[in-house]
Backbone as JSON, one array per atom type, in Angstrom:
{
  "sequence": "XXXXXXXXXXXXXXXXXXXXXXXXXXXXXXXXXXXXXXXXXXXXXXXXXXXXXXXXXXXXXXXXXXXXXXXXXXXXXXXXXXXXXXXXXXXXXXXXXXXXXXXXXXXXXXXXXXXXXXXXXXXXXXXXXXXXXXXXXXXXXXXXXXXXXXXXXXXXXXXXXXXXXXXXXXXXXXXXXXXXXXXXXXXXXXXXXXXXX",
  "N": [[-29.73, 56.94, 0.64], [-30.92, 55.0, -0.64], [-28.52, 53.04, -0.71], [-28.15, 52.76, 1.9], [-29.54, 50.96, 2.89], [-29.67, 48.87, 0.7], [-27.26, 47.99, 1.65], [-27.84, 46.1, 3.89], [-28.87, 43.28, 2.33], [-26.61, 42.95, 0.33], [-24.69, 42.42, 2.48], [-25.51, 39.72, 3.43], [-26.61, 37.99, 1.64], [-23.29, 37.78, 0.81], [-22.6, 36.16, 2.81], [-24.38, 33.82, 3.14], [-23.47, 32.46, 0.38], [-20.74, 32.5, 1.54], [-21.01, 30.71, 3.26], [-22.53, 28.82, 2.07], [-19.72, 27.69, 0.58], [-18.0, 27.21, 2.4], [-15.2, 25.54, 2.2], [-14.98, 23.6, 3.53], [-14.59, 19.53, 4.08], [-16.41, 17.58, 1.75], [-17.31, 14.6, 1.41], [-16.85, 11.55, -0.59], [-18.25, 8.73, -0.27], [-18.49, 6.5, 2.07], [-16.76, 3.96, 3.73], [-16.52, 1.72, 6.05], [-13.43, 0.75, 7.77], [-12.4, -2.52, 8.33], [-11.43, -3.79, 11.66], [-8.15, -4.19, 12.1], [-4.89, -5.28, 12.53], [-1.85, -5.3, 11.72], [2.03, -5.93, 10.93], [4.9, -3.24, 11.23], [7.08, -1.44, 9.39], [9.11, -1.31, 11.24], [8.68, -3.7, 12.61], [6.61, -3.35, 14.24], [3.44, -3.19, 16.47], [0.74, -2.38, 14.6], [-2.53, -0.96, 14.56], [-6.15, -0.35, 13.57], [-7.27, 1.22, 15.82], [-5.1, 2.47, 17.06], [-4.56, 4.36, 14.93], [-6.89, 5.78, 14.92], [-8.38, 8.63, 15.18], [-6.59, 10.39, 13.39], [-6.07, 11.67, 10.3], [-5.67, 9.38, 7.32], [-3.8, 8.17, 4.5], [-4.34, 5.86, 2.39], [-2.83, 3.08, 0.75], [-2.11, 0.03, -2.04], [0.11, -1.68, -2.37], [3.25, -3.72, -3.48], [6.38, -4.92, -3.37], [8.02, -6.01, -5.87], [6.56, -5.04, -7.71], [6.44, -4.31, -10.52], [5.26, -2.46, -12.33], [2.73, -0.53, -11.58], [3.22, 0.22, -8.96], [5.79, 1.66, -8.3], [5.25, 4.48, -9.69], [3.12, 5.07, -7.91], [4.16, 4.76, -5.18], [5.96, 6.92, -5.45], [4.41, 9.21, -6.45], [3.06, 9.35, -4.02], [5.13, 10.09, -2.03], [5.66, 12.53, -2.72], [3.29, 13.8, -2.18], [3.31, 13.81, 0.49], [5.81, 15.41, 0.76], [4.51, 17.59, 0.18], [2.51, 18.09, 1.93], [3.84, 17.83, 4.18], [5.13, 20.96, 3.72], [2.71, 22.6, 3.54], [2.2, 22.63, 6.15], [0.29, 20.48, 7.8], [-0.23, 18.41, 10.12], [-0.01, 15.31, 11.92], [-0.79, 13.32, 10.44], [-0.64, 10.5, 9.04], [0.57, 8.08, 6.14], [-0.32, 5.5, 4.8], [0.56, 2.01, 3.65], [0.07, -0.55, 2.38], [1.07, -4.05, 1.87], [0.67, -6.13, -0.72], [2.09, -8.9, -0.88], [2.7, -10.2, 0.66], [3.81, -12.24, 1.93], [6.32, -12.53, 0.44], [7.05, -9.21, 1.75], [8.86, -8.99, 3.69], [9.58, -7.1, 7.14], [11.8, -6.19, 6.73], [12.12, -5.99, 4.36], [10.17, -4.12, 2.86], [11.05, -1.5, 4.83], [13.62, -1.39, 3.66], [12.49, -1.38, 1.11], [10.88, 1.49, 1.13], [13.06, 3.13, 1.61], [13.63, 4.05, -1.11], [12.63, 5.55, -1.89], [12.07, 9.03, -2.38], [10.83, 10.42, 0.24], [8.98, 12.61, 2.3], [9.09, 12.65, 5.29], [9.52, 9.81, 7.2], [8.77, 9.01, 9.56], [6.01, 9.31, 9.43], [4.69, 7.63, 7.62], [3.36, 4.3, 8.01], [4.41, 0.77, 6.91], [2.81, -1.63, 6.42], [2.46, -5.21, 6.65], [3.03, -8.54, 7.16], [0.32, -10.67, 7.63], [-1.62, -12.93, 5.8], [-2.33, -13.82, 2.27], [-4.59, -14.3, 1.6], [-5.88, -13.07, 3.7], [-5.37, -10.23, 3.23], [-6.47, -9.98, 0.67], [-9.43, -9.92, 1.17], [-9.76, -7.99, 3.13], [-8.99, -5.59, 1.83], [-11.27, -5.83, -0.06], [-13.28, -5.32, 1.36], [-12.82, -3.39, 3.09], [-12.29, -0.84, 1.37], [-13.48, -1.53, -0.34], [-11.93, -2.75, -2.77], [-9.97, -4.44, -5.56], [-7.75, -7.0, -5.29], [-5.52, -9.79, -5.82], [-3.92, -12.57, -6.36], [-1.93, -13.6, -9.62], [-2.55, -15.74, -11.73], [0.71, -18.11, -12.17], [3.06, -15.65, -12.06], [4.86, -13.8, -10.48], [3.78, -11.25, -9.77], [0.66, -9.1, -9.05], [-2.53, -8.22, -8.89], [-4.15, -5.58, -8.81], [-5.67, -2.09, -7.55], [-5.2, 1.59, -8.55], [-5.22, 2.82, -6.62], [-5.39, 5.98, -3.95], [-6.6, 6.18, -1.17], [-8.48, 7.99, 1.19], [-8.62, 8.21, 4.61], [-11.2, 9.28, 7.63], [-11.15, 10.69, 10.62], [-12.58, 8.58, 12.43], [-11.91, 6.06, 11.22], [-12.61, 5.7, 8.34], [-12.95, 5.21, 4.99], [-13.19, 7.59, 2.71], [-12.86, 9.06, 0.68], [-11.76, 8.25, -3.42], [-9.09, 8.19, -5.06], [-6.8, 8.64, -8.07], [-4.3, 7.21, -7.98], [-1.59, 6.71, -9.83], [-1.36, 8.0, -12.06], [-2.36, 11.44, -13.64], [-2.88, 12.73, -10.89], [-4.59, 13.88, -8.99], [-2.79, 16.37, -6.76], [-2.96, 18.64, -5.58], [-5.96, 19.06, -4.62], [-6.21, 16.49, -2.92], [-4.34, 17.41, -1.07], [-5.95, 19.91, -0.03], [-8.15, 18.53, 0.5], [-7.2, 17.02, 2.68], [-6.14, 18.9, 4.11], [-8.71, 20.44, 5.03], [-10.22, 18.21, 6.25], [-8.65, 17.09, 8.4], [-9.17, 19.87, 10.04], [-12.04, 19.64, 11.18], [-11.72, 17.61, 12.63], [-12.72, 14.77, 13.93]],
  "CA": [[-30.69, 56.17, 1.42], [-31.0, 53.2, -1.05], [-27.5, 52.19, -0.16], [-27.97, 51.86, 2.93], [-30.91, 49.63, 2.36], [-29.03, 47.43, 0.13], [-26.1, 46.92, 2.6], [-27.79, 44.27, 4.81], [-28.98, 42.23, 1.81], [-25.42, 42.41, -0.01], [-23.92, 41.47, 3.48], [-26.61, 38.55, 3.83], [-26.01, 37.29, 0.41], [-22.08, 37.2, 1.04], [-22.73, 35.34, 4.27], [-24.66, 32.87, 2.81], [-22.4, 32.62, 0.15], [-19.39, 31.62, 1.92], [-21.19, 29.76, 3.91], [-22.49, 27.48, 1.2], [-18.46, 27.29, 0.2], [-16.92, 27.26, 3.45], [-14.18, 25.06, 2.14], [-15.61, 22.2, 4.22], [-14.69, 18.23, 3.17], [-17.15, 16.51, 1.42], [-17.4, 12.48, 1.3], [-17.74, 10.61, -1.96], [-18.37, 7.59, -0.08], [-18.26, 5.93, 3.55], [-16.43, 2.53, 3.46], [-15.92, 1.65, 7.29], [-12.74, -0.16, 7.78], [-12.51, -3.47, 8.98], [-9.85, -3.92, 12.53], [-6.75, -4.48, 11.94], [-3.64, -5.83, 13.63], [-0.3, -5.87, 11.01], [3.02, -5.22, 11.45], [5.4, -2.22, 10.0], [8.53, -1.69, 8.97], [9.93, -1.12, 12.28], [8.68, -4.63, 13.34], [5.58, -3.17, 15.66], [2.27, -3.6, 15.76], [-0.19, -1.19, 14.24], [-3.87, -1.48, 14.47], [-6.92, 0.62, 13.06], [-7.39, 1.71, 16.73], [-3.64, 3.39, 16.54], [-4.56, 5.41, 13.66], [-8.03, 6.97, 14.97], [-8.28, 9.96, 15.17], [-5.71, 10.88, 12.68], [-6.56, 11.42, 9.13], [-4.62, 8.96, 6.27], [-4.07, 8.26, 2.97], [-3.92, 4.59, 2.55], [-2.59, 2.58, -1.18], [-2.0, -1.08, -1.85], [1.34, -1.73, -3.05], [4.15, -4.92, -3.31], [8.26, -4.36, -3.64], [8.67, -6.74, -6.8], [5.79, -4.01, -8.49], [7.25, -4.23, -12.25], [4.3, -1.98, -13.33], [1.88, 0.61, -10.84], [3.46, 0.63, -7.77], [6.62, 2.97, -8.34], [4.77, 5.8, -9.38], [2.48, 5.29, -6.87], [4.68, 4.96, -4.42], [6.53, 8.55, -6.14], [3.46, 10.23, -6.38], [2.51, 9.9, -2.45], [6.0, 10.53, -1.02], [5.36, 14.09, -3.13], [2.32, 14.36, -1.59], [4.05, 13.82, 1.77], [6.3, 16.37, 1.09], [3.7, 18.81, 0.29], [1.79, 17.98, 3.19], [4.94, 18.75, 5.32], [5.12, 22.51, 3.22], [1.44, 22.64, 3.83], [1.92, 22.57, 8.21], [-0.32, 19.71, 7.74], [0.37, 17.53, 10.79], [-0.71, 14.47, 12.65], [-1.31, 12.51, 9.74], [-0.12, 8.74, 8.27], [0.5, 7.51, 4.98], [-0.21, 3.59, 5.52], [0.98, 1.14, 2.38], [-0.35, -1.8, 2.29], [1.59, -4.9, 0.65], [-0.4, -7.04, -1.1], [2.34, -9.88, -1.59], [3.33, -10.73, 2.37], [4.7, -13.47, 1.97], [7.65, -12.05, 0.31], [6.92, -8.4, 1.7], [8.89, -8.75, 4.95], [9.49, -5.5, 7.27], [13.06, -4.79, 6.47], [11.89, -5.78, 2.88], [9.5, -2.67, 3.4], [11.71, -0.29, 4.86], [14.12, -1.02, 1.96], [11.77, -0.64, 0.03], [10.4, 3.35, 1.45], [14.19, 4.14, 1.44], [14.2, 4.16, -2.39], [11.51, 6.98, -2.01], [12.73, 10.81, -1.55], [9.91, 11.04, 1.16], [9.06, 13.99, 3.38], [9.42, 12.47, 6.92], [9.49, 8.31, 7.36], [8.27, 8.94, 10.4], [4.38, 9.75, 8.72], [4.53, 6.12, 6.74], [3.27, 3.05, 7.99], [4.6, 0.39, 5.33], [2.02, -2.84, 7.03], [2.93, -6.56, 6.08], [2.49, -9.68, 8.39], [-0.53, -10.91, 7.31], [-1.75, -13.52, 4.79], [-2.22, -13.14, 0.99], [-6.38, -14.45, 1.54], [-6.6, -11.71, 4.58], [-5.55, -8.75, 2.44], [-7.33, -9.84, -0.14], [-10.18, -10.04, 1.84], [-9.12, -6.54, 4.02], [-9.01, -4.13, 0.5], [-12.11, -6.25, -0.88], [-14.31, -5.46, 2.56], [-12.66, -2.2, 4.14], [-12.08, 0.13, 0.81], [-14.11, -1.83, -1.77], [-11.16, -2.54, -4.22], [-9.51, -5.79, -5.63], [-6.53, -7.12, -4.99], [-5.87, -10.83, -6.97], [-2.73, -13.37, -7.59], [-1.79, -13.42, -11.17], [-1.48, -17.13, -11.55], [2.16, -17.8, -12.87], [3.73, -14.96, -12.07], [5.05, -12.86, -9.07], [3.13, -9.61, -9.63], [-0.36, -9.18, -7.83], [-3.29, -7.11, -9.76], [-4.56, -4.26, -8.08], [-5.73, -0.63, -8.3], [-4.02, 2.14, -8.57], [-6.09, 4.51, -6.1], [-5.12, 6.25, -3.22], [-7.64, 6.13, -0.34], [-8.5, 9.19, 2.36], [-9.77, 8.37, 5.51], [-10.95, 10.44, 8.44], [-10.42, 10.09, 12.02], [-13.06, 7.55, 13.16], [-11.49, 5.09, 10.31], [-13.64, 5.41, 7.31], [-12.52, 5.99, 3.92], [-14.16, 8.57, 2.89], [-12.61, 9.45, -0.72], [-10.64, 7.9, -3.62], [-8.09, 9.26, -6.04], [-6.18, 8.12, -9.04], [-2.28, 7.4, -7.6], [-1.02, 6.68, -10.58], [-1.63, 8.87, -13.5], [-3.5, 12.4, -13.41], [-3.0, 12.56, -9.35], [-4.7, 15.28, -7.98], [-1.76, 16.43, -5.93], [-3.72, 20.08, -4.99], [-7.1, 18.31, -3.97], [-5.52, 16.08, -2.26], [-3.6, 18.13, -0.02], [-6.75, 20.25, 0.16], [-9.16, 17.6, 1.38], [-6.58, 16.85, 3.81], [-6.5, 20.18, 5.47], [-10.39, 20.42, 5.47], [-11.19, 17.18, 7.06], [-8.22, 17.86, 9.64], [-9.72, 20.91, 10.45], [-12.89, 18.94, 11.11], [-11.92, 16.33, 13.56], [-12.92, 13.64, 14.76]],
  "C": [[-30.82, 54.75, 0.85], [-29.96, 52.51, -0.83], [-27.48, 51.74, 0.64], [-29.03, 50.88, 3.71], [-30.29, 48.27, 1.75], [-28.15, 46.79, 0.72], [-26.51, 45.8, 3.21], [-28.02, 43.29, 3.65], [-27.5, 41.86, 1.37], [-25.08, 41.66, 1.37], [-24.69, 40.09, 4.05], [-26.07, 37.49, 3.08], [-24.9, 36.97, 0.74], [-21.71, 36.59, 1.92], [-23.01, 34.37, 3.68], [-23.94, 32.77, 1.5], [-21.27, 31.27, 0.55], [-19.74, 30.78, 2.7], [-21.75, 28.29, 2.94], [-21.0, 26.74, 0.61], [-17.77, 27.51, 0.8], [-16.16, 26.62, 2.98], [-14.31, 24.07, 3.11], [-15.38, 21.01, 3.49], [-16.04, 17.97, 3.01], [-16.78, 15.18, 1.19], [-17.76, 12.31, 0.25], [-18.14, 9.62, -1.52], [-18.26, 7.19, 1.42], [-17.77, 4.63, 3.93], [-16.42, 2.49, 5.06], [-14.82, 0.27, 7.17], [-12.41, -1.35, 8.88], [-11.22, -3.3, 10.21], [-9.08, -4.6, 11.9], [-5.65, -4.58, 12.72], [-2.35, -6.34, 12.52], [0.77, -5.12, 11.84], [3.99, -4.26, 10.4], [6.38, -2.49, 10.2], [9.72, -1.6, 9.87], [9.84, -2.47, 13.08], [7.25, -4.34, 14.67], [4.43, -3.31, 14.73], [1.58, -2.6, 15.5], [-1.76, -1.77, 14.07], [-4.71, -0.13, 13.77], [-7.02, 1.51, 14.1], [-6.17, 2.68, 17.29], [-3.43, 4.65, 15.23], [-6.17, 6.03, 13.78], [-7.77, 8.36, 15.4], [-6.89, 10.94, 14.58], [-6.33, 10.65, 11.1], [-5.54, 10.78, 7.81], [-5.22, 8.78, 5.28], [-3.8, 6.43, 2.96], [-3.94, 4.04, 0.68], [-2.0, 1.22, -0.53], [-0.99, -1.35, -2.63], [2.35, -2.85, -2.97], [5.51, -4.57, -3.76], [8.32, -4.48, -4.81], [7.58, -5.95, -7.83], [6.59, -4.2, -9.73], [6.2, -2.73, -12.5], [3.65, -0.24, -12.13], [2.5, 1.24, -9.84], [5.03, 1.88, -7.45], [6.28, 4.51, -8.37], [3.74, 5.92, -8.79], [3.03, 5.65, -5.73], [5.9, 6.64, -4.73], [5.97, 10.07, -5.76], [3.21, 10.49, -4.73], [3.79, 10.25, -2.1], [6.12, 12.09, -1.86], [4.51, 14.51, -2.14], [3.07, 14.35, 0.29], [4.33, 15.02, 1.9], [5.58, 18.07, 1.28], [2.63, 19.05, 1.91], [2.07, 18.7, 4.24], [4.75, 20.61, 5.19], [4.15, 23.02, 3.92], [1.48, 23.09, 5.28], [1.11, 22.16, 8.18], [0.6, 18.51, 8.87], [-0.22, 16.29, 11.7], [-1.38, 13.6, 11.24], [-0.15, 11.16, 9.04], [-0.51, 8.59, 7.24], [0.65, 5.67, 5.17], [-0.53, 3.02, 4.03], [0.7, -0.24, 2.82], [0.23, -2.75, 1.41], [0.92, -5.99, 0.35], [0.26, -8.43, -1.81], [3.23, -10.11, -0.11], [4.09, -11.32, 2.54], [6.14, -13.52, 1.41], [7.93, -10.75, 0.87], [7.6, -8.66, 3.27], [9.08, -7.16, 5.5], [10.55, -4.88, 6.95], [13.19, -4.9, 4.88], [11.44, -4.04, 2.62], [10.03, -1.54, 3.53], [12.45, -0.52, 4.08], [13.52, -0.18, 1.21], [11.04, 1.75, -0.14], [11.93, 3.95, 1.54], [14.25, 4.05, 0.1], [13.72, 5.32, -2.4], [12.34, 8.21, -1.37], [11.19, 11.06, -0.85], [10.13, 12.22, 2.22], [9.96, 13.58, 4.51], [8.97, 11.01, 6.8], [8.22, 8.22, 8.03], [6.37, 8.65, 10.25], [4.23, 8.17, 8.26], [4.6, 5.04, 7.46], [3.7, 1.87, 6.67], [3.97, -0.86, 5.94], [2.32, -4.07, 6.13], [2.41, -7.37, 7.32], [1.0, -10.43, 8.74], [-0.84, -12.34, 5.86], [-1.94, -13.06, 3.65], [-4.14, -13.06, 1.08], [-6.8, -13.49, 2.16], [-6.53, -10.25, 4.09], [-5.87, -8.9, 1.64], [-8.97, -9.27, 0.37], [-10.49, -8.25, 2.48], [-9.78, -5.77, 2.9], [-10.87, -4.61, -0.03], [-13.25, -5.38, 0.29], [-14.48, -4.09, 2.71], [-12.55, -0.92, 2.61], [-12.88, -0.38, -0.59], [-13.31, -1.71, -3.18], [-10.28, -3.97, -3.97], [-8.39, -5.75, -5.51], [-6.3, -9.06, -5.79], [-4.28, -11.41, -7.09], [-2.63, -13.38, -8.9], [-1.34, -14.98, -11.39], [-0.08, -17.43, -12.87], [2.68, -17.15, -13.04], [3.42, -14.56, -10.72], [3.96, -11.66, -8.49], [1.15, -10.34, -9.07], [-1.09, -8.09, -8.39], [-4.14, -6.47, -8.79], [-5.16, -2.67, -8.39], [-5.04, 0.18, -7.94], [-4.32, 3.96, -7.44], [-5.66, 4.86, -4.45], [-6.62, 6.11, -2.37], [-7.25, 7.4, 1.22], [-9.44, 8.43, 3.02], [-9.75, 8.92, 6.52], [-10.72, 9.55, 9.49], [-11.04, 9.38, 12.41], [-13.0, 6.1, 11.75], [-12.66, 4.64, 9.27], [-13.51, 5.93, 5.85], [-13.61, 6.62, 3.24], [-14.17, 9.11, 1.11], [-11.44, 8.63, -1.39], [-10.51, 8.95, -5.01], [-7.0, 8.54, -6.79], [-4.65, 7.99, -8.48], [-1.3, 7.03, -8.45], [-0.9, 7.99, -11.96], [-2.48, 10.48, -13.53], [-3.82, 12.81, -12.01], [-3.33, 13.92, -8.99], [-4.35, 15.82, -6.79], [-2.89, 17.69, -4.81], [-5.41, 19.7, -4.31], [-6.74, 17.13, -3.0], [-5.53, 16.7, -0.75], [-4.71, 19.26, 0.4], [-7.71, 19.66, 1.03], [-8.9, 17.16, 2.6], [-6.55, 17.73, 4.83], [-7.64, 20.12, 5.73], [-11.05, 19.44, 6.17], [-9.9, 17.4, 8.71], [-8.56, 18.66, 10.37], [-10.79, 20.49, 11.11], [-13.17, 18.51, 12.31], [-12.61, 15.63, 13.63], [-14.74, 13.4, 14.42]]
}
């Protein structure tokens, strides 16, 4: 008799429960990103309004990189591939070059063919823009610097990946250099997919 007394609370408890840890995204943050109008590596135009309702990963990166941008650019075309494994679909990896003026688009796609990436197709590589407007862009839309180095080529930056969801709002960041939480990541990604819009 007391068992079957205790069944509804156990089954209450394990309700609430999983419902406190549905596996639901959480937000560290809400940046809303400013419009946009560059062009990619195919020569077209891409806007913020082209990438709603799809969830990306967005990083700020330049070809002539001596320093961050390799294993940044390493680390996400992993994450790509896992993505792919994953049946994670409908999503863009969008690279931002933060040195335009030498960053043309078949610079660009050069540059993403050095990468063993999943699928191209997924990667925006954006250029066609000034050096003041993507300064400006990263400083506004993701709250992170971007900076000439006077007397030299290279271009100081961070080294963080950026998630945002489908009504264009980054939502979380993440180390893309060093310590990359590949499995959170690719986690947060399914859960806000799942989500929509």
């Amino acid at each position: 008799m007391r068992k079957k007394l205790l069944l509804p609370y156990v089954l209450l408890v394990v309700l609430i429960l999983s419902a406190c840890s549905g596996g639901g995204f959480k937000a560290e943050h809400n940046f809303k990103i400013e419009p946009f109008e560059f062009t990619n590596q195919h020569n077209e135009k891409v806007s913020l309004d082209d990438m709603k309702g799809k969830v990306w990963l967005a990083q700020f990166v330049f070809t002539v990189c001596t320093s961050a941008c390799p294993p940044m650019m390493s680390n996400m075309a992993d994450i790509d591939k896992k993505l792919i494994d994953e049946g994670v679909e409908d999503y863009k990896i969008v690279s931002f070059s933060i040195d335009p003026a030498f960053d043309t688009p078949e610079i660009m796609q050069e540059y993403l063919d050095m990468y063993d990436v999943g699928d191209q197709k997924n990667w925006e590589m954006l250029t066609g823009y000034k050096q003041e407007d993507i300064t400006n862009f990263a400083a506004k839309s993701f709250k992170t610097p971007v900076a000439d180095i006077p007397g030299s080529d290279q271009v100081m930056h961070a080294v963080h990946f950026f998630l945002v969801n489908q009504k264009g709002e980054a939502v979380k960041t993440y180390n893309g250099m060093v310590d990359v939480p590949f499995d959170q990541i690719i986690k947060d990604m399914k859960a806000l997919s799942k989500e929509g819009a």
